[in-house]
N, C-alpha and C positions, 0 to 999 in steps of 0.2 A: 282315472280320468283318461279322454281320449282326445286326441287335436285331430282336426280334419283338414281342412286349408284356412288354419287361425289359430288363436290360441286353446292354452287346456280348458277342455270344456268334461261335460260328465258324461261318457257312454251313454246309457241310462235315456237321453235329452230326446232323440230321435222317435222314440216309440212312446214318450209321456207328449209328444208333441202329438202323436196321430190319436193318443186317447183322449187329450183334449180336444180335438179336430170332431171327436165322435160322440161330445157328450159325455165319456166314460171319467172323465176327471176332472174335479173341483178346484180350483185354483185355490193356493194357501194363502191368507193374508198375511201379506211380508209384514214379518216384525222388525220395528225400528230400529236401527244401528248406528252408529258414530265408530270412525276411524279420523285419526290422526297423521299427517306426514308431520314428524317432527324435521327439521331444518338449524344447522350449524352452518356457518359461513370456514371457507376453507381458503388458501391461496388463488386457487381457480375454481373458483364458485361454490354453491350453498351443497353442500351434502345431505342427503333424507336415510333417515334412520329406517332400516327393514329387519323383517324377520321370515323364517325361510320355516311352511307348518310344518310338520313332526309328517311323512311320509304315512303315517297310519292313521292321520285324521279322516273323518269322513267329507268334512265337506273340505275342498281345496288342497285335500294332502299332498308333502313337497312343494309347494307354490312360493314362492317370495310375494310378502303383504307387510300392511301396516299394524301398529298398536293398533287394535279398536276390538266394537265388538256389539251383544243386542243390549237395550235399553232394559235396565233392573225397572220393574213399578215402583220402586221405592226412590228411583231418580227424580222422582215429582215432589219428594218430601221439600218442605222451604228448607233453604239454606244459605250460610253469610253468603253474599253476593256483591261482585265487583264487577265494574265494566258496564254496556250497555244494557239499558232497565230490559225488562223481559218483551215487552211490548215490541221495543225494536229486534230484537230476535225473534220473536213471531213474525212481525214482517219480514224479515230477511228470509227467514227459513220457510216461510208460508203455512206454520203450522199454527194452532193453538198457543198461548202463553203458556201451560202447564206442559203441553209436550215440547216446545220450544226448547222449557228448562232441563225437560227429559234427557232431551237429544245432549244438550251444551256439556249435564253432569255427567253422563254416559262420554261423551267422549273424554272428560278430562279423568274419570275412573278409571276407564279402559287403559289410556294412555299409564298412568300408574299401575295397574293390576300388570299388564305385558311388557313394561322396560322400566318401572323406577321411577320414571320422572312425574312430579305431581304440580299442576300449574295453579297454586294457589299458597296462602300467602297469610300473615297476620295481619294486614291491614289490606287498603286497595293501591297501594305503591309499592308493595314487597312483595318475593318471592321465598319459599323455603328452600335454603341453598345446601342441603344436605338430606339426603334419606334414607343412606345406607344403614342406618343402626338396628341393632338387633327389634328395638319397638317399632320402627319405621316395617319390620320386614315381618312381626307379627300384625301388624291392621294390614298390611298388603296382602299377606296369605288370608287374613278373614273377610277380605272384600273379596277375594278369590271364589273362596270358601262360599258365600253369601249367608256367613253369620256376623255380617257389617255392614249395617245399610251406608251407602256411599254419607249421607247426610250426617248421621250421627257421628262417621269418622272425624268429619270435617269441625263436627260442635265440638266432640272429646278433645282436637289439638286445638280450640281457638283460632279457624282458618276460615278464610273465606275463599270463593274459588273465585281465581282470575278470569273470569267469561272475557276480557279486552285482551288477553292476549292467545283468544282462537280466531282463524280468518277462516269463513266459511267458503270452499274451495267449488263443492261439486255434488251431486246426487244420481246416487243410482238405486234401481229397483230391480231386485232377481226375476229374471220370467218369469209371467203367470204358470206356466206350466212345471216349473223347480218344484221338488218335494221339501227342500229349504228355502227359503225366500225372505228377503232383508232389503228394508229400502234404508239405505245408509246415505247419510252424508259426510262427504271426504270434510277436513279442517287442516288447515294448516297451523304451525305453532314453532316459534323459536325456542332451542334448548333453553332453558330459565339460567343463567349464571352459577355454577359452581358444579349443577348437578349431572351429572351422568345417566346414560343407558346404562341398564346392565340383562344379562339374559337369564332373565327369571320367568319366561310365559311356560308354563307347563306344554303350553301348545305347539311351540319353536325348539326347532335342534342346533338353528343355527341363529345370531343376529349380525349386522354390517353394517355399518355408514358405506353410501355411495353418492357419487354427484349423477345426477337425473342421467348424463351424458354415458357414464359408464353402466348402468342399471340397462339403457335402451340396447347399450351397444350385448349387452349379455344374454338379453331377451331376443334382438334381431339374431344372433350365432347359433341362439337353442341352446346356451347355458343356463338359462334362470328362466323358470317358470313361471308365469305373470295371468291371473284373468285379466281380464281386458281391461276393468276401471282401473287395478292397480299400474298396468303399463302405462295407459290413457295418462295417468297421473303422473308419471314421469317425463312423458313427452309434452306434456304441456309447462313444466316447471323447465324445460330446456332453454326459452329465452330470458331466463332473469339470472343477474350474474349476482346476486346477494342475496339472503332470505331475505331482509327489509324490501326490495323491488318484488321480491315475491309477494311475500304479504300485501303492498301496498296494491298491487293489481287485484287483491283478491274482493275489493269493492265494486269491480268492474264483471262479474264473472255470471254468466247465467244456470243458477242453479234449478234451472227445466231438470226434472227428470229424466233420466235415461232409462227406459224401458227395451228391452230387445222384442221383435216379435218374430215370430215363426210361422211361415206358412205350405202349405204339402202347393204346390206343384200338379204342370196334365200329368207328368210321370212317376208323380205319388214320390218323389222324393222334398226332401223338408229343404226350406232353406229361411235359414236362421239371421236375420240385420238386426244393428245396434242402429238407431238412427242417428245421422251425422258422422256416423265412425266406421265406414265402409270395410277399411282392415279387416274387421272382424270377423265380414258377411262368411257365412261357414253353408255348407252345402251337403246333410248327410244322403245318401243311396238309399235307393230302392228297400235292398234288403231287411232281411225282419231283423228283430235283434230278440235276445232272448236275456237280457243284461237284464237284473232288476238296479237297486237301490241298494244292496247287501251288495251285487257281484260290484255296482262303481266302488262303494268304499274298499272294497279289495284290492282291488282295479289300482286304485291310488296306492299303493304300496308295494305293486308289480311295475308299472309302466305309467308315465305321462309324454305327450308329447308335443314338442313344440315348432312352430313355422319359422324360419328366418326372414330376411326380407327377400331371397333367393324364390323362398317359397321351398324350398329344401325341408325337410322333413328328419329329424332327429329325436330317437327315444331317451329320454330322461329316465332311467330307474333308479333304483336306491343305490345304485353303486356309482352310477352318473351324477347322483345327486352329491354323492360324499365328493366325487371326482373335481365337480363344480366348486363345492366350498376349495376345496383344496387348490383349486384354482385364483378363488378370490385371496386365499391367504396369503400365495405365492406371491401375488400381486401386489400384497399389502406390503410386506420386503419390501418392494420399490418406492411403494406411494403407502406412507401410513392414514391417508387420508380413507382408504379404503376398508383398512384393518375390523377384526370384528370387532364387538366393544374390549373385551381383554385384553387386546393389545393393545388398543388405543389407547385405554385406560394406564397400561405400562409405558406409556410413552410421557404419563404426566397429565393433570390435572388442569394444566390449561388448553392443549391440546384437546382434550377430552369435552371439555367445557365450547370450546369456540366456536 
């Protein structure tokens, strides 16, 4: 991945931009996604649970993101259901009932398959206040796996999945021109009582509780790696000092799509706007590139890089990246609100919980 005057974007973006400009390329129909900010309240406000990808992923590698991820076909299958009937999820989400429920079970899977935590429950007033146990971490690896359709998990333990306690937060759609493409909607969700993160995503090297305030401040220095919706989503959770004021705003929120578009320029060079998020607007050169698809996922495991609010220019590589964690740890010494889950997790169970 390469930043230009914005955040990590993919090499790669500049030259799929002028082959779509020429007809030479078909836009991929983004497949549906659901992510999750999970949210603990802390002394000085709500902390959101991240994960930092594994440097050799292809899409977003080294990046700091949320649990989430694409929608399984089988997230359509019926299942015990709590909370608001599907119809009102169709409205909110503007989809279909059936992909409605798609998106709802895909986030609250996801959310379990990448940190542990599962929002669902024996009845529609309860949460499961534990899931570390060795069976708990056999059906997580087969939902991994996908020799577990999320639905049948939920029959085999007698759960129903708490849909009232996700707040739907935000929507975005990868440019027509990405060779990946996901139209995701962000959700918000308070830790459920008892349970813990833990760093199980095969995807993540790293995970952290951070309050929005410190995540931005890490992102604007060119420590933490962010696409754009996952920063976007930290500076927007900046005014609420409780996850409850968070969630409660999240009735209020316009879940328009965010589409980026790209266009070439008299000087045939690309420039690339998010609508409404100016930040972003990135500008790449004239020059050809010769990057494909193969050289970005390299790419990501050599160099990212990131803008500050300076506009200063700072390379992220794997050794920046370890540098970085080693930085949040240092920090977490002072403030264990920061810590990654292992230590938080050593500091005690209500801690860990709050």
């Amino acid at each position: 991945m390469t930043s230009m005057n914005g955040p990590a974007l993919p090499a790669s973006w500049p030259d799929r931009v002028r082959a779509l400009s020429r007809g030479e390329l078909t836009a991929v129909e983004p497949k549906p996604a659901a992510t999750v900010l999970l949210l603990r309240d802390t002394p000085d406000g709500p902390a959101v649970h991240m994960l930092r990808r594994r440097a050799s992923m292809a899409f977003a590698g080294g990046a700091y993101a949320y649990p989430g991820g694409g929608v399984d076909p089988r997230d359509e299958r019926p299942v015990g259901w709590a909370g608001p009937a599907l119809d009102r999820w169709s409205a909110a989400l503007g989809v279909p009932p059936a992909h409605a429920q798609a998106v709802v079970c895909a986030a609250v899977r996801e959310t379990f398959e990448e940190s542990g935590v599962l929002l669902a429950g024996p009845d529609p007033e309860t949460v499961v206040a534990d899931t570390t146990g060795a069976d708990w971490e056999a059906d997580r690896a087969a939902l991994v796996a996908h020799d577990l359709a999320f639905a049948d998990f939920l029959a085999g333990r007698g759960l129903v999945l708490r849909s009232d306690l996700l707040a739907p937060w935000a929507r975005w759609i990868t440019p027509e021109f990405e060779a990946r493409r996901y139209d995701t909607w962000f959700f918000l969700a308070r830790l459920p009582e008892g349970q813990r993160t833990r760093d199980v995503s095969g995807e993540a090297d790293h995970t952290v509780w951070l309050r929005p305030a410190q995540g931005v401040a890490g992102y604007d220095r060119g420590e933490l790696t962010m696409l754009p919706p996952t920063i976007t989503m930290l500076r927007d959770l900046l005014p609420y000092d409780t996850a409850d004021s968070a969630l409660a705003a999240a009735s209020a929120r316009d879940l328009t799509p965010v589409l980026a578009r790209a266009v070439l320029d008299a000087s045939g060079e690309v420039v690339l706007r998010w609508p409404g998020h100016d930040e972003f607007t990135t500008v790449f050169g004239t020059g050809p590139s010769t990057r494909d698809d193969t050289t970005d996922a390299a790419d990501a495991t050599a160099a990212a890089k990131v803008t500050d609010a300076t506009g200063t220019r700072g390379a992220m590589d794997a050794t920046d990246a370890i540098a970085a964690g080693n930085a949040v740890r240092a920090a977490a010494a002072q403030d264990p609100v920061i810590a990654p889950d292992g230590a938080a997790q050593a500091a005690g169970t209500e801690e860990s919980a709050r």
